[in-house]
VEXDREN-2710 file (C-alpha; in Angstrom, 1 decimal):
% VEXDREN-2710
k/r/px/py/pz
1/UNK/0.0/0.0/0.0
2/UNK/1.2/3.3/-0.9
3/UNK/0.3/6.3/1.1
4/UNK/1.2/9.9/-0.4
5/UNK/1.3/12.7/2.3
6/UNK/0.8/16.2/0.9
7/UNK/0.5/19.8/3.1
8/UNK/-1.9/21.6/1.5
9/UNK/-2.5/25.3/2.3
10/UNK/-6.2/26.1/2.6
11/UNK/-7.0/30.1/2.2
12/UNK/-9.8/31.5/4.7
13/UNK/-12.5/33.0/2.6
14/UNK/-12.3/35.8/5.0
15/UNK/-9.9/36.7/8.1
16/UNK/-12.6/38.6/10.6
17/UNK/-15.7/39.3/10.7
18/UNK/-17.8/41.8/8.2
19/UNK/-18.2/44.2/10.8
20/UNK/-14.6/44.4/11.1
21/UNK/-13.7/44.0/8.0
22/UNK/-15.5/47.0/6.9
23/UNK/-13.5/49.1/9.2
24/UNK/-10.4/47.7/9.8
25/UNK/-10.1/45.8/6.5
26/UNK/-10.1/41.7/5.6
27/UNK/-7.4/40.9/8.3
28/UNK/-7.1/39.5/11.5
29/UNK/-8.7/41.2/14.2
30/UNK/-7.5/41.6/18.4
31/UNK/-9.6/40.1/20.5
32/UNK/-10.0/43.8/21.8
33/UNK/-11.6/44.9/18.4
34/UNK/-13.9/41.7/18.4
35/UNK/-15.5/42.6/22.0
36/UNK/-15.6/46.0/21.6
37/UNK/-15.9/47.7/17.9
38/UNK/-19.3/48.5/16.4
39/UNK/-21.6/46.3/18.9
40/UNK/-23.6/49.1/20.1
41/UNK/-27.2/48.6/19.6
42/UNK/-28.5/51.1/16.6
43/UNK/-31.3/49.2/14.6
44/UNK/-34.3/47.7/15.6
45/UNK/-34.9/49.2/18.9
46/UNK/-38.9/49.1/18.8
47/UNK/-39.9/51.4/21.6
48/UNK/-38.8/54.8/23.3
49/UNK/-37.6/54.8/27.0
50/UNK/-40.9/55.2/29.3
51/UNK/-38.7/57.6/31.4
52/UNK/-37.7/59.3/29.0
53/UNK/-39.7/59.2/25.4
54/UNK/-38.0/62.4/24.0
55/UNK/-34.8/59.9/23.8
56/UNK/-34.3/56.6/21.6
57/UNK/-33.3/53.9/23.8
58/UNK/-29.4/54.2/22.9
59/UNK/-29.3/57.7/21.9
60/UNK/-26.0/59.3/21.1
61/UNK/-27.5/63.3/21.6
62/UNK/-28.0/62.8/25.1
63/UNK/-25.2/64.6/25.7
64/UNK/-23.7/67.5/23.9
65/UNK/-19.9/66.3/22.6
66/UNK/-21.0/65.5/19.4
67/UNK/-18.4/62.5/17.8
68/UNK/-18.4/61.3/14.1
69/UNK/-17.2/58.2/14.8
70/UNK/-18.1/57.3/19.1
71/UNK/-15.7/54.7/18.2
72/UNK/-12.5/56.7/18.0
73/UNK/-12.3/56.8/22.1
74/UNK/-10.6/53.8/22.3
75/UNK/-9.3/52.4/25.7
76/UNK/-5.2/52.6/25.4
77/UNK/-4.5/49.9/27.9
78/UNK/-7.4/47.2/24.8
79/UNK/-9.5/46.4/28.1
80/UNK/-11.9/43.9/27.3
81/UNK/-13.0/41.9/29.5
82/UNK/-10.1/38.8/29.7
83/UNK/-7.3/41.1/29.8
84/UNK/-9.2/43.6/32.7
85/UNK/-9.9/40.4/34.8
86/UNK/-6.2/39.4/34.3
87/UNK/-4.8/42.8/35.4
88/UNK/-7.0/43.2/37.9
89/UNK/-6.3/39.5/39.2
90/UNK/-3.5/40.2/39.3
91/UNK/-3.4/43.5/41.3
92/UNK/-5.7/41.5/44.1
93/UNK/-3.0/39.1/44.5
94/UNK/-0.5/41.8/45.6
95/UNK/-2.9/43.5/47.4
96/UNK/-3.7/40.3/49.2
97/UNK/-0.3/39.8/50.1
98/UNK/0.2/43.6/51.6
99/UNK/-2.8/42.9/53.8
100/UNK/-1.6/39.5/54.9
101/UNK/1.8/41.2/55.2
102/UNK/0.3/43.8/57.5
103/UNK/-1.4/41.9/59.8
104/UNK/0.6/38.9/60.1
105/UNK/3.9/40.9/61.3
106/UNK/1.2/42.7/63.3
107/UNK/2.5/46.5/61.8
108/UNK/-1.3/47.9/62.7
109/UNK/-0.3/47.5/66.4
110/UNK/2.7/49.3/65.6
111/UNK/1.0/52.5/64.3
112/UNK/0.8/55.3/66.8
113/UNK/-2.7/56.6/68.2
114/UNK/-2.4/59.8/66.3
115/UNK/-1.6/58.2/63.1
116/UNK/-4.2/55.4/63.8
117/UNK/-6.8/58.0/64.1
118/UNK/-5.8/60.3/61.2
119/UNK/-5.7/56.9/58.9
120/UNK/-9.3/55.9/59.8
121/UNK/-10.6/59.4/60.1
122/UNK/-9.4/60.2/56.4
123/UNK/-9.9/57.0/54.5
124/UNK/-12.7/55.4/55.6
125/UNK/-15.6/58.0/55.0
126/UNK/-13.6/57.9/51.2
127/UNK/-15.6/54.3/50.8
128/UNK/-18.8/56.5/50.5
129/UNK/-17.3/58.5/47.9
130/UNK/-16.0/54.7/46.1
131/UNK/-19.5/53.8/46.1
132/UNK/-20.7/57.2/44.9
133/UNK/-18.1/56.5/42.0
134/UNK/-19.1/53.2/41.4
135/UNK/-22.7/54.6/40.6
136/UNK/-21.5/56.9/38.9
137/UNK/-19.5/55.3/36.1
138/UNK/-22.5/52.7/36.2
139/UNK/-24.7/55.5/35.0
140/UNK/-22.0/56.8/32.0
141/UNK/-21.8/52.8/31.1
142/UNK/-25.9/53.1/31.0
143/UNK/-26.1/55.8/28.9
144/UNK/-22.9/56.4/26.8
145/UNK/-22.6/55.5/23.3
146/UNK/-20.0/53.5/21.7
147/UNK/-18.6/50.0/23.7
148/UNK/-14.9/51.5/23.6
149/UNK/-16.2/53.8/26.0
150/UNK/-18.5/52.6/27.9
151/UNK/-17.2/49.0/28.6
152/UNK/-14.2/50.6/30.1
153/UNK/-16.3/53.1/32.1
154/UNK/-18.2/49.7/34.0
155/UNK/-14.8/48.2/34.6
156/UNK/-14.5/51.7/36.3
157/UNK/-17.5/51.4/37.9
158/UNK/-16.1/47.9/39.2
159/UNK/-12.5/48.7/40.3
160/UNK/-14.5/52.0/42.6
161/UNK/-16.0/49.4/44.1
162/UNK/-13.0/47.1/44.8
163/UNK/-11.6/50.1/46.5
164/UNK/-14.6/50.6/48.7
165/UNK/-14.1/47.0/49.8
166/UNK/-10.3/47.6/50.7
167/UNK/-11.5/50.9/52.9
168/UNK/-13.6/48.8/54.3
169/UNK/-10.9/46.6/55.2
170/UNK/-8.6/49.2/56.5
171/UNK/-11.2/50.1/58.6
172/UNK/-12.0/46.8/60.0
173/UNK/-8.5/46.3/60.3
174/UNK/-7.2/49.7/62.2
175/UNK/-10.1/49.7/64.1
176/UNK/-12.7/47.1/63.9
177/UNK/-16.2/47.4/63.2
178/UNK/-16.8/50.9/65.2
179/UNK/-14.6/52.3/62.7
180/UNK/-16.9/51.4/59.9
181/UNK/-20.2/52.9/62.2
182/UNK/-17.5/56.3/62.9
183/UNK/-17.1/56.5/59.2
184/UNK/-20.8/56.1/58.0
185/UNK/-21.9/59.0/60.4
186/UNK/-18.3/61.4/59.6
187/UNK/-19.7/61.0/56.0
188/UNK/-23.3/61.9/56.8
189/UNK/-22.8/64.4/59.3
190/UNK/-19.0/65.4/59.9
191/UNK/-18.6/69.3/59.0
192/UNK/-15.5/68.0/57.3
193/UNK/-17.4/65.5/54.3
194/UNK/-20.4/67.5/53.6
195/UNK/-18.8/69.5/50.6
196/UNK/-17.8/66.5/48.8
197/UNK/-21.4/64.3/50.2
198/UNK/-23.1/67.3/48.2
199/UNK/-20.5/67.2/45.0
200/UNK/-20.6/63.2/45.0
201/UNK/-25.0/63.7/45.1
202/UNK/-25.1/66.2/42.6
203/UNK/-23.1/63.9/40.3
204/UNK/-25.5/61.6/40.8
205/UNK/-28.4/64.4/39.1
206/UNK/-26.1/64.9/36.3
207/UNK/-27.9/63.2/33.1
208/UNK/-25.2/64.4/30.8
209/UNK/-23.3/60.9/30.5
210/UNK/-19.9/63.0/29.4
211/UNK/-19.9/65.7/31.7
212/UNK/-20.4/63.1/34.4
213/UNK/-17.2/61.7/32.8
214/UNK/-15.6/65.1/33.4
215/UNK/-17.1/65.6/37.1
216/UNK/-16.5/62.4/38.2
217/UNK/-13.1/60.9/36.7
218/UNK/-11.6/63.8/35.4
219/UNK/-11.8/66.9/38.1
220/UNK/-12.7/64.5/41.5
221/UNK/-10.6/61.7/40.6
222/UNK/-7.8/64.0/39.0
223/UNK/-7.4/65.5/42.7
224/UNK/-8.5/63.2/45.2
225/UNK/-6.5/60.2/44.6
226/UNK/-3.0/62.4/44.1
227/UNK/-3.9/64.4/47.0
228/UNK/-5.4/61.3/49.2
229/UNK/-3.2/58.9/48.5
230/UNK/-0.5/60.7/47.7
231/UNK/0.3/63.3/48.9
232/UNK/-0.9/62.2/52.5
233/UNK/-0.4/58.4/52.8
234/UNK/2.5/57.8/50.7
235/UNK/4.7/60.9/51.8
236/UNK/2.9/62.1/55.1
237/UNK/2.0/59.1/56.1
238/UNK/4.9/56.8/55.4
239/UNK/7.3/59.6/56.7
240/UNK/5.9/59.0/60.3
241/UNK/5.6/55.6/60.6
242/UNK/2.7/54.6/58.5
243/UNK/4.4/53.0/56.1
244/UNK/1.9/50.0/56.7
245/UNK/-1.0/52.3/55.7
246/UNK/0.7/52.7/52.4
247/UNK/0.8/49.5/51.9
248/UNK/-2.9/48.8/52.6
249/UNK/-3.7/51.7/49.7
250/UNK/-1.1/50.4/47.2
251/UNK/-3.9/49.2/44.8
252/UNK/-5.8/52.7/44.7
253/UNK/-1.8/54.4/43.7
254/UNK/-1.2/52.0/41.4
255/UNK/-4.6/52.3/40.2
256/UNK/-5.3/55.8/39.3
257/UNK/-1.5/55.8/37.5
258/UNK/-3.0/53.1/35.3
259/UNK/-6.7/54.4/34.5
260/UNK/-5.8/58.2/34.4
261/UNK/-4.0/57.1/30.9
262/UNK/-7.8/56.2/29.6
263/UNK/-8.9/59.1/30.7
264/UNK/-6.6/61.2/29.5
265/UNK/-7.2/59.4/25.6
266/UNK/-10.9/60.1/26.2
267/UNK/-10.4/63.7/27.0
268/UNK/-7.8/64.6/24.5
269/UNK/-9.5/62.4/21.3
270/UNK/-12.9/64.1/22.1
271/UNK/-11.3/67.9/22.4
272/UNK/-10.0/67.0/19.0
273/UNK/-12.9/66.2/17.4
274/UNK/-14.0/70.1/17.2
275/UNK/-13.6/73.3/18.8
276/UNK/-17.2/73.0/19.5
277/UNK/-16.2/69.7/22.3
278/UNK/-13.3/71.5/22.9
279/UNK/-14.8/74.4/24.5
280/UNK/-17.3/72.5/26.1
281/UNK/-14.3/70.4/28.0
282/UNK/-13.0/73.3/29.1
283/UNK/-16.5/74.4/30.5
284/UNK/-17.4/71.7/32.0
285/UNK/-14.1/70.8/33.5
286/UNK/-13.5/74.3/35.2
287/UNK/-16.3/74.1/36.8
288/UNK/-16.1/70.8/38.5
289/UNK/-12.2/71.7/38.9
290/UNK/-13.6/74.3/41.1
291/UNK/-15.9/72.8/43.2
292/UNK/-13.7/69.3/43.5
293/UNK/-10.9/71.4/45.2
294/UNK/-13.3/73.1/47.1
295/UNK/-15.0/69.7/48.4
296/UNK/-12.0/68.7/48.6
297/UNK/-9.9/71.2/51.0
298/UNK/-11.8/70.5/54.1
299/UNK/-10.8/67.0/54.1
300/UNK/-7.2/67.2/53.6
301/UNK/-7.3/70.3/55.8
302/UNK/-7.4/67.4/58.6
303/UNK/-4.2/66.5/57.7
304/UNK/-2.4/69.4/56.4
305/UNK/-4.1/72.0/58.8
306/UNK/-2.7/75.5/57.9
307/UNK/-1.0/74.3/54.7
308/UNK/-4.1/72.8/53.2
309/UNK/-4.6/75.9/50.6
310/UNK/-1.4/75.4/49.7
311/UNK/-1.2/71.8/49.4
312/UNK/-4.5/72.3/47.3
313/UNK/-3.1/75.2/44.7
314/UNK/0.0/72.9/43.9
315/UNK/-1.8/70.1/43.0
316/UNK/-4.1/72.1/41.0
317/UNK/-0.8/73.6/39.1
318/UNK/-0.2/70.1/38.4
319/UNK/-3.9/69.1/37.3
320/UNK/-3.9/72.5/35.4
321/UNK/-0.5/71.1/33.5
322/UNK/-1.8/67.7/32.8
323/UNK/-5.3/68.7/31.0
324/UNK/-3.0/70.7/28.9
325/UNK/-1.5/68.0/27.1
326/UNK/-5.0/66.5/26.4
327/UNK/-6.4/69.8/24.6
328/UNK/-8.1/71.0/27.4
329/UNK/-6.8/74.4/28.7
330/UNK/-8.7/75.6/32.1
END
């Protein structure tokens, strides 16, 4: 018996889908661009919102940056949903092992009453503001248009949330479940939280899905976490013995380095579209810049004292100098 082996090369009839195709061209698409180009909902939507019946049901006017293609604010870091679980997987498992770290070396009952105090005094009240967040970028997923925005504004949503969980944590870690009760009624009644209880509400009102993007990840975000946990628990903090604190906030850091890069795409690709977005940007993010650092200055002024204006007008120097380099002068 004679058996004659042969490769043969068999050609694909097409490389992607047509979808794709059509924007990309007939090649081989990232698994990115399969879960997240041109699967937003635009035909067949048979009725109008009951809520709302002066609105389709995905409606791209409801708010007023106006994109020819929604599509072009791509998510820098490809986040779909494998690679987000990885990374953030990942991220848990170092976070894991700073907590385990902490407590099993027993550095909590190192801390010193005063730092104790201001540690539990300024971050656990923040897991009202996570949660606000979280709600927040729930709402922008709800109503935004295009899946390269919105799916990264749920994962948003998701990772808020995470870091409510980790405050909780720290609380129940520093100072066990009083802390938690001491926190709740700081954030609904401490003269200290109700600017930013008021700004975090309001956002909530705002039905503008993109100025909710600026208000809430752009001008709150773009202070709190530098000032937060920066400024305060990485260098104050740290420089007087709370180095374990540090640790316990390491994912929030590491965190807002990573996400800001989104945000900053989103901001600087949507200012480029005309000088029509442009100047709404720049409207919109002014005056949320405003009241942020005015929310804002009370709670670091728990730390910082007399120096909090100043603390506040250098990191607003610094948020001044990195809208800049998206477009968006304020």
């Amino acid at each position: 018996m004679h058996i004659d082996l042969r490769t043969v090369s068999i050609q694909p009839l097409r490389q992607t889908f047509d979808h794709l195709a059509r924007r990309f061209g007939d090649k081989p698409s990232s698994r990115y661009q399969e879960g997240s180009y041109d699967i937003q909902p635009e035909e067949n939507l048979h009725y109008l919102p009951t809520w709302d019946p002066e609105q389709a049901l995905y409606d791209a006017s409801i708010t007023k940056i106006v994109m020819r293609d929604w599509y072009a604010l791509k998510d820098p870091r490809q986040f779909y949903y494998s690679t987000y679980t990885l990374a953030r997987a990942r991220q848990q498992e170092n976070t894991e092992a700073n907590f385990n770290f902490v407590e099993t070396r027993g550095l909590a009952d190192m801390l010193s009453d005063d730092l104790r105090s201001s540690a539990l005094n300024l971050l656990v009240p923040l897991r009202h503001a996570a949660w606000g967040a979280n709600l927040n970028n729930t709402f922008i997923c709800g109503y935004g248009y295009s899946t390269v925005f919105t799916q990264p504004c749920m994962y948003h949503a998701m990772d808020n949330l995470g870091s409510a969980q980790y405050l909780s944590r720290i609380g129940l870690l520093l100072g066990g479940t009083e802390a938690l009760e001491e926190g709740k009624a700081a954030w609904m009644e401490g003269d200290a939280w109700q600017a930013l209880r008021r700004y975090t509400e309001d956002c909530m009102a705002v039905r503008d899905p993109f100025e909710l993007f600026v208000a809430q990840n752009v001008a709150l975000d773009g202070l709190l976490y530098p000032l937060v946990y920066g400024r305060i628990v990485d260098d104050r903090f740290a420089a007087n013995g709370g180095s374990a604190v540090a640790m316990l906030t390491q994912f929030m850091s590491d965190w807002f380095e990573e996400t800001r890069k989104w945000v900053d795409a989103v901001m600087k690709v949507a200012a480029a579209e005309s000088e029509q977005n442009r100047e709404q940007l720049q409207a919109w993010t002014a005056v949320w810049r405003d009241r942020a650092a005015a929310a804002l200055l009370p709670v670091i002024g728990q730390v910082f004292a007399g120096q909090a204006d100043e603390v506040m007008a250098e990191q607003l120097i610094v948020f001044k100098a990195r809208l800049e380099k998206t477009g968006v002068v304020v």
